[in-house]
C-alpha positions in Angstrom: 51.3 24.6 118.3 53.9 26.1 120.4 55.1 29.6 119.4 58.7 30.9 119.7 59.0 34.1 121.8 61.2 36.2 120.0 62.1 39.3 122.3 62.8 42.5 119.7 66.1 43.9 121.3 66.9 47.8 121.5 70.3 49.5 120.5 71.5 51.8 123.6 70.9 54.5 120.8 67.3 53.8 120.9 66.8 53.2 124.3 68.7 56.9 124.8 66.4 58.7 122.0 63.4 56.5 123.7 63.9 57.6 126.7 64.5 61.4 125.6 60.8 61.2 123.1 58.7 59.9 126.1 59.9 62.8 128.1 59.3 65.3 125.6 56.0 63.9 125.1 54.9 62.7 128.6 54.4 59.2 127.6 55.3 56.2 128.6 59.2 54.7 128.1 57.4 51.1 126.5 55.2 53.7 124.0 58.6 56.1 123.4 60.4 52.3 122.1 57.5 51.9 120.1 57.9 55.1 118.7 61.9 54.8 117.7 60.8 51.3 116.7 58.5 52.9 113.9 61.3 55.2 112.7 59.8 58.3 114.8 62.6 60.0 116.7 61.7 63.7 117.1 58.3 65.2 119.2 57.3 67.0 115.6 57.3 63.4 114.0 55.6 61.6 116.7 53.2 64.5 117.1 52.5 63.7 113.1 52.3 60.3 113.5 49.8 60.5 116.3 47.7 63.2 114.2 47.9 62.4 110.6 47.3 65.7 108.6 45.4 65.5 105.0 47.8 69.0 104.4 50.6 66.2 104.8 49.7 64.3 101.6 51.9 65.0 98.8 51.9 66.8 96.1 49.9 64.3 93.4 51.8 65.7 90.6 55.0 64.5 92.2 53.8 61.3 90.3 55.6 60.5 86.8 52.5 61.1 83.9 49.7 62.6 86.4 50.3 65.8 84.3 49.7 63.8 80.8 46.7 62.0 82.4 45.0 64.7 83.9 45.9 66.6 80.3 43.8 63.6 79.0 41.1 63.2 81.3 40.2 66.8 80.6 40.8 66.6 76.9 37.9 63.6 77.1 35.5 65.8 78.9 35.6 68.9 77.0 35.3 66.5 73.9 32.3 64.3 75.9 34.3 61.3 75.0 32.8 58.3 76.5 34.9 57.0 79.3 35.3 53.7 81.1 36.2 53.0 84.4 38.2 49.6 84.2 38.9 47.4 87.5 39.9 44.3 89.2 37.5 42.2 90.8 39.1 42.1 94.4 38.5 44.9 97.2 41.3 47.0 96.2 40.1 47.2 92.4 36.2 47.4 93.6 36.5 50.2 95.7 39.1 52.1 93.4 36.5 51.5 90.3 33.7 53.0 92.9 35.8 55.9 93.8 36.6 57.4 90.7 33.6 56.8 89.0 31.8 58.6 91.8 33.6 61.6 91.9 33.7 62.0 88.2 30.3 61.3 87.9 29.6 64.6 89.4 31.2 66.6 86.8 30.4 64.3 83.9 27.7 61.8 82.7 28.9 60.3 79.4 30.9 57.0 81.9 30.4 54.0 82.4 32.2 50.9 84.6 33.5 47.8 83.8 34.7 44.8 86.1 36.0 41.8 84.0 34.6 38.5 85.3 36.9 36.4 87.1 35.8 32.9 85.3 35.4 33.8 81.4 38.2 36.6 81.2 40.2 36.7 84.6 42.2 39.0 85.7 43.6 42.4 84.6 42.8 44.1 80.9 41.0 41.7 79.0 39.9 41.4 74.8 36.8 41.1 75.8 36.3 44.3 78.2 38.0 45.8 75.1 35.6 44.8 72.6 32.9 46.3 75.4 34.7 49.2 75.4 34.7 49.3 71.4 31.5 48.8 70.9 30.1 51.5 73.4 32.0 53.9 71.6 34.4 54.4 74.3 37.6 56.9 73.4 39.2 56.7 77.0 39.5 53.8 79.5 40.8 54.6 83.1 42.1 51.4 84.3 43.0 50.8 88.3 44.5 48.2 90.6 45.6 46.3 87.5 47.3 47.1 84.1 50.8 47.3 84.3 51.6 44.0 82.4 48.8 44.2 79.9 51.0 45.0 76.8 49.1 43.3 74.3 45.3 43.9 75.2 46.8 47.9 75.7 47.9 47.8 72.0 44.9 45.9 70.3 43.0 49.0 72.6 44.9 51.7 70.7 44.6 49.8 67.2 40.7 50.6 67.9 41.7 54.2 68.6 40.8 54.1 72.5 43.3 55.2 74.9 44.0 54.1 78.2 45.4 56.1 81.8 46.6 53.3 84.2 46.8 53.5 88.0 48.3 50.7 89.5 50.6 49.8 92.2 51.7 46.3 90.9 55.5 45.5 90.3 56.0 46.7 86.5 58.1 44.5 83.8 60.6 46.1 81.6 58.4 46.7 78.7 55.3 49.2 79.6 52.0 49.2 78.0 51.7 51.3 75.1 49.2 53.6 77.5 48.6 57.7 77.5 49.7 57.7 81.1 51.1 55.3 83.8 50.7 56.4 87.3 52.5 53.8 89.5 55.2 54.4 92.1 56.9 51.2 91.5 58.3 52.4 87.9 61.8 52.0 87.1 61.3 55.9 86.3 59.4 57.0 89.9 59.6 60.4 90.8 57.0 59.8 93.5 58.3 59.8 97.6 55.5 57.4 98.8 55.7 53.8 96.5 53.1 52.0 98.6 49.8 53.4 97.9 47.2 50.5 96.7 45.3 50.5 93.9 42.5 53.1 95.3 45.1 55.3 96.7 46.7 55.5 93.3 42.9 56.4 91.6 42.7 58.9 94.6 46.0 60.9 93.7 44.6 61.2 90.3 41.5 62.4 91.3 43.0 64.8 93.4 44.9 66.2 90.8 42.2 65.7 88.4 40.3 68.5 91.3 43.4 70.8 91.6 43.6 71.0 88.0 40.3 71.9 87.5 39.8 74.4 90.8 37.6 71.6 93.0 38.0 72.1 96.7 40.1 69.4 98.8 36.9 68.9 100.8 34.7 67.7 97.6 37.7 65.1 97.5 37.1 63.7 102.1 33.8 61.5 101.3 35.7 59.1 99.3 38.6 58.4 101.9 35.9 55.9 103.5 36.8 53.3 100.5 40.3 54.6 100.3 40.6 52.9 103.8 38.6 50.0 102.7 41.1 49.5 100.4 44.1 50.0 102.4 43.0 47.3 105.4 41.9 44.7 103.0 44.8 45.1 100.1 47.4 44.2 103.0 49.7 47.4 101.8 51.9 49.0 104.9 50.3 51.3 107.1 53.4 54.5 107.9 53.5 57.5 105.2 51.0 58.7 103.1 48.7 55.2 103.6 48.6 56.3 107.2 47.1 59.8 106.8 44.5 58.1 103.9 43.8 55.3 106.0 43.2 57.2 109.3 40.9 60.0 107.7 39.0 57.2 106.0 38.6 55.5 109.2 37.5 58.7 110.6 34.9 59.0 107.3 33.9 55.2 108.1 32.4 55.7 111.4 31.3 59.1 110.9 29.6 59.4 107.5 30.3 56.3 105.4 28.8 56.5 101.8 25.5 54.8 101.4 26.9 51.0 99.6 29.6 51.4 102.8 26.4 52.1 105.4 24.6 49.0 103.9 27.4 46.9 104.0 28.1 47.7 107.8 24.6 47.2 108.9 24.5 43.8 107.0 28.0 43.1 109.3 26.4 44.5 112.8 29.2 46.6 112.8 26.5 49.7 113.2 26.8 50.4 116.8 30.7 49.9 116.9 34.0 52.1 116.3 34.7 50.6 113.0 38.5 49.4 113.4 40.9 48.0 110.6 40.2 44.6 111.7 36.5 44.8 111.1 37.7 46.1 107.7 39.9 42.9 107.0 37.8 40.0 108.4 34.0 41.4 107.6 33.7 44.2 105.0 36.6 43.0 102.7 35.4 39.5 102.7 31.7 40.8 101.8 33.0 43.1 98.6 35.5 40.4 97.7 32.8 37.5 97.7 31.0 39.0 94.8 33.8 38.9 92.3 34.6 35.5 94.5 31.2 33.9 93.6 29.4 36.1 91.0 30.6 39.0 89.4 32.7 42.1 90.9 30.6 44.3 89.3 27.6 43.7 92.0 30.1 45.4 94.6 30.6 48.1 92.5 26.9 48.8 92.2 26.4 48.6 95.5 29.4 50.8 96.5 28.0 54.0 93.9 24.6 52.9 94.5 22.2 56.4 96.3 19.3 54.7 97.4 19.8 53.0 101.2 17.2 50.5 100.8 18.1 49.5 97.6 21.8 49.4 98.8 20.8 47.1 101.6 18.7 44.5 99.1 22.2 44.6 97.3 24.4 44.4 100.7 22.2 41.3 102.0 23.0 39.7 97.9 26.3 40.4 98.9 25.9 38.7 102.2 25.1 35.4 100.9 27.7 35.5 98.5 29.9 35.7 101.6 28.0 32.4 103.1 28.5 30.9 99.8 32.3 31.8 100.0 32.5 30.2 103.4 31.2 27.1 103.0 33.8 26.5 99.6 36.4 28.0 101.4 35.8 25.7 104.5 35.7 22.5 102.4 38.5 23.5 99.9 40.8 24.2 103.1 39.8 20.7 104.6 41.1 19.0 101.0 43.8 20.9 101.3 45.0 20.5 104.5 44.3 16.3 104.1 46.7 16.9 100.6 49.3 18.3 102.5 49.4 15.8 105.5 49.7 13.3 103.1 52.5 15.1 101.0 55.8 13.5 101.1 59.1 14.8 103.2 57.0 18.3 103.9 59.4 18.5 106.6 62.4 19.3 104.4 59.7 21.4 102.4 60.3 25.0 102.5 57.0 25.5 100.5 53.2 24.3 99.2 52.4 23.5 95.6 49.3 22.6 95.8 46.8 21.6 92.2 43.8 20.4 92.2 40.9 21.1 89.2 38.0 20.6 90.7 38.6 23.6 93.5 36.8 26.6 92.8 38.9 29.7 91.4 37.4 32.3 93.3 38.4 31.0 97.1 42.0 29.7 96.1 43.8 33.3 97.4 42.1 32.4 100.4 43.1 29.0 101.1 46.7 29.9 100.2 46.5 32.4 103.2 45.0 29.6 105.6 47.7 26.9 104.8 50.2 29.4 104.8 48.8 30.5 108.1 48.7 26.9 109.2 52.2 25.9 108.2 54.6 28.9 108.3 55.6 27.9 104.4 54.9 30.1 100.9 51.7 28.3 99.2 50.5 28.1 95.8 47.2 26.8 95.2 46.4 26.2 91.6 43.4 25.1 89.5 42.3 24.1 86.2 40.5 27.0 84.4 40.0 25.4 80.8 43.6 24.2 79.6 45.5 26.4 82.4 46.8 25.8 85.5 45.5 29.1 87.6 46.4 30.1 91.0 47.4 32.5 93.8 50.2 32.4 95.4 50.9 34.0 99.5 53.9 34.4 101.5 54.9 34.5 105.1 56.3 37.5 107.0 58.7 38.9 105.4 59.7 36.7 102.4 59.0 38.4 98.6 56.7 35.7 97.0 56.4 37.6 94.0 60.7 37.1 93.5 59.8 33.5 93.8 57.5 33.4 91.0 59.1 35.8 88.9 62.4 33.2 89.0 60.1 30.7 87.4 58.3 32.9 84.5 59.7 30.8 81.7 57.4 27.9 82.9 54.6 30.8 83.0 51.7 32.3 81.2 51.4 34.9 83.0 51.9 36.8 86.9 51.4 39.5 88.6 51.3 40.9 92.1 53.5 42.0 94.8 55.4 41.2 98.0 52.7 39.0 100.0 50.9 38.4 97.2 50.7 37.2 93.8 48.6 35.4 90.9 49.6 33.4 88.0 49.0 30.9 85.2 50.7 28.2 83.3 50.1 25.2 81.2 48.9 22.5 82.9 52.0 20.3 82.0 54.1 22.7 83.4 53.0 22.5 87.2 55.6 19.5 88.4 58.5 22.2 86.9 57.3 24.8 88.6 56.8 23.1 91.8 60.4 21.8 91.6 61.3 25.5 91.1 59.3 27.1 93.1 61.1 25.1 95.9 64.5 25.7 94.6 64.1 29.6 95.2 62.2 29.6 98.5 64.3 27.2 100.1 67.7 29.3 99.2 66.6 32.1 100.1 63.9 31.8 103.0 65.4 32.5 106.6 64.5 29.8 109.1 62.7 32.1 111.5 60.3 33.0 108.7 59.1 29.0 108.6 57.9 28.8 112.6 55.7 29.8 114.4 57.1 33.1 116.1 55.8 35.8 118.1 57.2 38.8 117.9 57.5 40.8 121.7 57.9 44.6 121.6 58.3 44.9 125.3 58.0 42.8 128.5 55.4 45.4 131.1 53.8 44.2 134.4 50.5 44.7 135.0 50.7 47.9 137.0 52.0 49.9 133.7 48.7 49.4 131.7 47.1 52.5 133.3 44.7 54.1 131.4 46.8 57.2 130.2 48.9 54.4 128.9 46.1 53.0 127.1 44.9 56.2 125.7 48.0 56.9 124.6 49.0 53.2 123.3 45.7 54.1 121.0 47.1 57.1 119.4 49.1 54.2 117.5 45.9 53.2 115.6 45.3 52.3 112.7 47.5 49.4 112.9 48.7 47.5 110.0 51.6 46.1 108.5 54.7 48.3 109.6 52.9 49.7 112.0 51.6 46.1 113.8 49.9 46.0 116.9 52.3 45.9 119.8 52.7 42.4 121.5 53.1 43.0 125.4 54.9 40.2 127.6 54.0 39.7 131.1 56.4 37.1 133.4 55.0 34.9 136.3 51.0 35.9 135.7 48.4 33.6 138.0 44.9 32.8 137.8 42.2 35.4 140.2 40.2 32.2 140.9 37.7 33.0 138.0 39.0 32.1 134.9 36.9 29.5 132.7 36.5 27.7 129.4 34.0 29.5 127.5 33.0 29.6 123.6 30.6 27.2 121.9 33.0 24.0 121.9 34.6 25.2 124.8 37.5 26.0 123.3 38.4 29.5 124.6 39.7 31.0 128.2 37.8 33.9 129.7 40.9 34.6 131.7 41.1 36.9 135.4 44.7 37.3 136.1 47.2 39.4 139.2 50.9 39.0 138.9 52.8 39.9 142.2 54.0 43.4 141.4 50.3 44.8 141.9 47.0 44.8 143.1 45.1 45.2 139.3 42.8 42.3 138.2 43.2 41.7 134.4 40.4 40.7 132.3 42.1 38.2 129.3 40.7 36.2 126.7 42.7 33.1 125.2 41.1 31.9 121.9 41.3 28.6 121.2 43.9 27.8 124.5 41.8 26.0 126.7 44.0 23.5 126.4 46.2 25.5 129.4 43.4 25.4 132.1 44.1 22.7 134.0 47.4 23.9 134.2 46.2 27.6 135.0 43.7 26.2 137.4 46.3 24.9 139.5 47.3 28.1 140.7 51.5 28.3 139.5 52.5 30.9 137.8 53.0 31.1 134.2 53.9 34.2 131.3 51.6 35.4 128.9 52.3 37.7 125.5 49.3 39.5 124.5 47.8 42.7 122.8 46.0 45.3 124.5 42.1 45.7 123.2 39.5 47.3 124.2 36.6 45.4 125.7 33.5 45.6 123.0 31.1 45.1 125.2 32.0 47.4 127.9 33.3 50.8 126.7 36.4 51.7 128.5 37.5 48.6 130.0 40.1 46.9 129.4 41.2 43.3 127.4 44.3 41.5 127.2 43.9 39.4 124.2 46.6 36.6 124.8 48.4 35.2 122.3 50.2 32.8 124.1 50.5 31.0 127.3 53.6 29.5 128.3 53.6 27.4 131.6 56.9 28.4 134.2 
């Protein structure tokens, strides 16, 4: 795969206000860009953005309803209703299901949680969780990380006189639910300044108002901000605003005093002796809380995240575990069909995306092969299957292109669909898939850029070796946590040559433990190449060649240094 190196240029008005912030803040020029790059022009912003503030979080009641909900959520109490936590099945609902329930649950016993099951009702507000909810005697239904499109299953609620509060952070339709309250930034009607909050966030600003309404100290609020993060990482929302203070605090919760489901879950990772980062978060705790509403039901990962008892939460965290296996082995499998459909797919060259329907895959790994083949070929993919008479699927997009337009262009040939810019699910009749493929193709291909279909690497800033000092890269980690909007920074180093040490290493061989100089100082680099080996010989033979990497810090030996190289690119 050869990558394109796109160079991201700088106005002379950055460079000038670049310049100015790195004096000001006795940091480095390459850091000051990165700055003005992020939107951060003054010392007082930068000096935020370096030390996010839990004072900095807004106001909750800024948020259009939080007064009516709160209203209600105390009106239920003071009459012990019986209320029921409702949630998606995926990290971001899990977690947001886990976090409200457990702070009201120390103020309240007459609760109870409910996670609809991804095969017999799927996703969002379902009849069924309903008729759970009716039967239980339940008066008041909190429902988070979905709900904003469920306009029937919202009114057959009220017809059996239970009301529900939503949180969610979905795009909204026209016509909203028939609910109490609707606390989501994305309304038509938003009065809120922050609109990317996930689902968690959103059933955190409630429960913070929920405390200042009721006289709770902000500090009863800090031991949920560990989930709050989880869901941040793993939801894929942008990491700048009020995400960046939540996320950064939770991180901070995470590796200091995670609650006990968290702690289980980490130790059942071997993530116990690390700094916990926001990659861990993506590629091995989201995957394990995900892989029980993926295999089983998303209600185990619930129970394990409120669960008090450490042993029991590790018999549940190890369940969890082999969930994960489980999850693997489908996914692995599923990805190899998939890729074998696509080779064989006719003129994908003039394709500007993958519709993909097979059903016999398995519903609960379909979000994730969508990521790999959209990973694999730089194109939008749907990946649909057969759940009774429906075509079911989730759809993912590619930097910067708004999957969820796509699909909302073809909701006449749909059931339903919901989601937002990277992300998306949806259903249709099974006779409509060809339609929507056609579609589907029509939109994305008028309206995707070219650059958004290849394989390109982004370069913040070309540096030679004698720049990363390690001020620089105590400062360059100030930048953490980084996410989307606030990406790691790719460095770009020209003529780089081998030590004399560099080798092949991994189990196939198919990674470069890398030892490089380049001519402008006397620093060995440590680098690691995965899956490059291909470059060796060519590195073996002692030209020169450039590099674009990101700057890690070495696991296994605190304080030293890693390039991790992205790409190699022979002179």
């Amino acid at each position: 795969m050869t990558h394109k190196w796109n160079y991201l240029p700088i106005t002379s008005d950055q460079a000038e206000a670049s310049q100015r912030l790195a004096q000001e803040l006795g940091i480095s020029p390459v850091l000051g860009e990165l700055l003005v790059e992020r939107g951060i022009t003054t010392a007082a912003a930068a000096k935020k953005f370096f030390r996010p503030q839990l004072p900095d979080l807004y106001d909750p009641f800024l948020m259009k309803d939080m007064d009516v909900a709160v209203e209600r959520l105390n009106k239920a109490m003071g009459k012990k209703e019986r209320i029921l936590i409702y949630g998606d099945y995926d990290v971001d609902g899990t977690t947001a299901v886990a976090l409200v329930y457990k702070f009201i649950q120390q103020f309240y016993s007459n609760i109870d949680y409910y996670i609809p099951d991804r095969y017999n009702e799927g996703y969002g507000v379902s009849t069924k969780g309903v008729d759970y909810a009716a039967e239980t005697g339940v008066g008041l239904i909190i429902v988070l990380d979905c709900g904003i499109k469920a306009v029937d299953e919202i009114a057959y609620a009220k017809e059996k006189g239970i009301d529900f509060i939503i949180c969610d952070h979905h795009v909204p339709d026209e016509i909203l639910p028939p609910a109490v309250a609707i606390l989501n930034a994305k309304r038509e009607d938003n009065t809120y300044p922050y609109e990317h909050l996930s689902g968690c966030g959103v059933g955190f600003k409630f429960m913070q108002a929920f405390a200042i309404s009721n006289g709770i100290e902000f500090h009863h609020l800090i031991p949920l901000l560990d989930l709050v993060a989880v869901s941040i990482a793993s939801d894929i929302v942008p990491i700048m605003g009020e995400n960046r203070i939540l996320a950064y605090h939770g991180l901070k919760q995470l590796n200091s005093n995670p609650s006990v489901g968290l702690k289980a879950i980490i130790d059942v990772c071997g993530l116990s002796e690390k700094e916990i980062t926001v990659s861990d978060i993506v590629f091995k705790i989201g995957p394990r809380i995900n892989a029980s509403g993926r295999i089983q039901n998303g209600k185990e990962a619930v129970d394990l995240l409120t669960e008090k008892d450490f042993s029991l939460a590790l018999e549940k965290a190890g369940q969890i575990n082999q969930y994960n296996e489980t999850r693997k082995d489908l996914d692995k499998t599923m990805t190899e069909e998939a890729n074998q459909i696509v080779a064989e797919l006719e003129g994908l060259a003039d394709r500007r995306s993958i519709v993909l329907y097979n059903e016999d895959w398995h519903k609960g790994v379909i979000g994730i092969v969508a990521s790999r083949l959209t990973e694999v070929y730089y194109r939008p993919a749907v990946v649909l299957t057969r759940t009774d008479d429906m075509a079911t699927g989730s759809a993912r997009s590619v930097s910067g292109f708004d999957v969820y337009k796509a699909i909302e262009y073809c909701r006449d040939l749909l059931e339903n669909f919901g989601g937002h810019t990277y992300a998306a699910g949806l259903s249709m009749k099974v006779e409509n898939v060809p339609a929507f493929t056609e579609r589907f193709e029509e939109f994305v291909s008028q309206h995707i850029l070219p650059e958004q279909t290849s394989a390109v690497i982004d370069i913040n800033a070309e540096i030679d070796f004698r720049d990363i000092t390690p001020k620089f890269c105590n400062d360059l980690k100030k930048f953490n946590p980084f996410g989307p909007d606030n990406t790691k920074p790719v460095f770009c180093t020209h003529n780089v040559y081998d030590y004399g040490t560099s080798k092949v290493v991994g189990r196939d061989q198919e990674h470069i433990k890398l030892e490089l100089v380049d001519n402008k100082s006397n620093n060995v680099m440590n680098g690691i190449a995965f899956g490059q080996s291909s470059h060796v010989r060519y590195i073996k033979t002692k030209r020169s060649f450039d590099i674009c990497y990101t700057i890690e810090e070495n696991t296994h030996k605190r304080g030293e240094v890693q390039l991790q190289i992205e790409d190699i690119k022979p002179n």
